[in-house]
C-alpha positions in Angstrom: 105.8 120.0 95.2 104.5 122.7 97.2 103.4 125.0 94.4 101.6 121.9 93.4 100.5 121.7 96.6 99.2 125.1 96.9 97.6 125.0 93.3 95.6 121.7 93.8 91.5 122.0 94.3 90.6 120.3 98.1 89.8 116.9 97.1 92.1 116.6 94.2 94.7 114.1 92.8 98.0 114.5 92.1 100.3 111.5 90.2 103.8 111.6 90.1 105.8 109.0 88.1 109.3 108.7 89.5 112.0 106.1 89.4 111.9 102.9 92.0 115.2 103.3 93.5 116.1 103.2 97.4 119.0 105.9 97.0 121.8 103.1 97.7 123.8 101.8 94.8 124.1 98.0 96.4 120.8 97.4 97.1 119.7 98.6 93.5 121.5 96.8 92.0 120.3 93.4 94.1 117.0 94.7 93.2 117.5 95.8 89.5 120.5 93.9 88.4 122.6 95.7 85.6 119.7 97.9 85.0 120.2 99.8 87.8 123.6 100.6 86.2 120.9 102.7 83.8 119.2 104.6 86.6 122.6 105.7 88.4 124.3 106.8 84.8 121.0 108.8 84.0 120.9 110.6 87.3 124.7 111.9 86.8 124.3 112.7 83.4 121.4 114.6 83.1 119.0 114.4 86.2 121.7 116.0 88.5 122.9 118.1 85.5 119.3 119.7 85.1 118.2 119.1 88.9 120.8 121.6 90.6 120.2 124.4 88.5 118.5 126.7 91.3 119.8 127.8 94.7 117.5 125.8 96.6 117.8 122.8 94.2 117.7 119.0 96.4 120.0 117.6 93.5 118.0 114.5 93.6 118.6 111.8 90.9 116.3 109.1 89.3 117.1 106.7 91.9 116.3 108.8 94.6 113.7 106.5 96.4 109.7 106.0 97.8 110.5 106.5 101.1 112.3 110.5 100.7 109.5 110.8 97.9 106.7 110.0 100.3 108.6 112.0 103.2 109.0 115.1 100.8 105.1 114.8 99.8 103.7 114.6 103.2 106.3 117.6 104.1 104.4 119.7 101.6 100.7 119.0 102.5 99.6 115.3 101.0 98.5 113.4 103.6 96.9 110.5 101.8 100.0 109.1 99.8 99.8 105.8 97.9 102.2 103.7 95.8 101.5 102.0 93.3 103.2 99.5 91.2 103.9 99.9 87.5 104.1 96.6 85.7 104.2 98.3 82.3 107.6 100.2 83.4 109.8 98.0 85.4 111.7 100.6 86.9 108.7 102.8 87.9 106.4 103.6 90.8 103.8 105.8 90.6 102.7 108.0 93.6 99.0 108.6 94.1 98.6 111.7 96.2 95.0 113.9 97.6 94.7 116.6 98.9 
């Protein structure tokens, strides 16, 4: 995110598509029902697998949640950070970042 950061024109947009967890399993699944069973099986199957590959890897899932994802943005620059709902994908949020 900071590469990203640092490559982004002043003024421009960056979009991130992630995964609408909140990090804890119970409220997931309140929120998602058996689908969240999904998100949590993805994350240790492959996310985590592929995620922790460097030294300084965060080893961060798909159901990670908005509020480390904005927290992690603003930490690297964006201070105009937006969510936005994504009725088309029901596990979804998009972030809406400038620079």
């Amino acid at each position: 995110l900071k590469e990203i950061y640092r490559t982004l024109k002043p003024g421009g947009t960056f979009m991130m598509l992630e995964g609408d967890g909140t990090g804890n399993v119970y409220t997931d699944k309140i929120k998602f029902g058996y689908n969240a069973i999904f998100g949590y099986a993805v994350s240790v199957l492959a996310c985590l697998q592929f995620g922790s590959q460097s030294e300084d890897a965060l080893c961060l899932g798909t159901m990670w949640g908005s509020e480390r994802g904005v927290r992690m943005l603003r930490e690297c620059g964006f201070d105009d950070v937006k969510i936005a709902e994504t009725p088309f994908l029901d596990m979804e949020i998009l972030y809406i970042c400038h620079k």
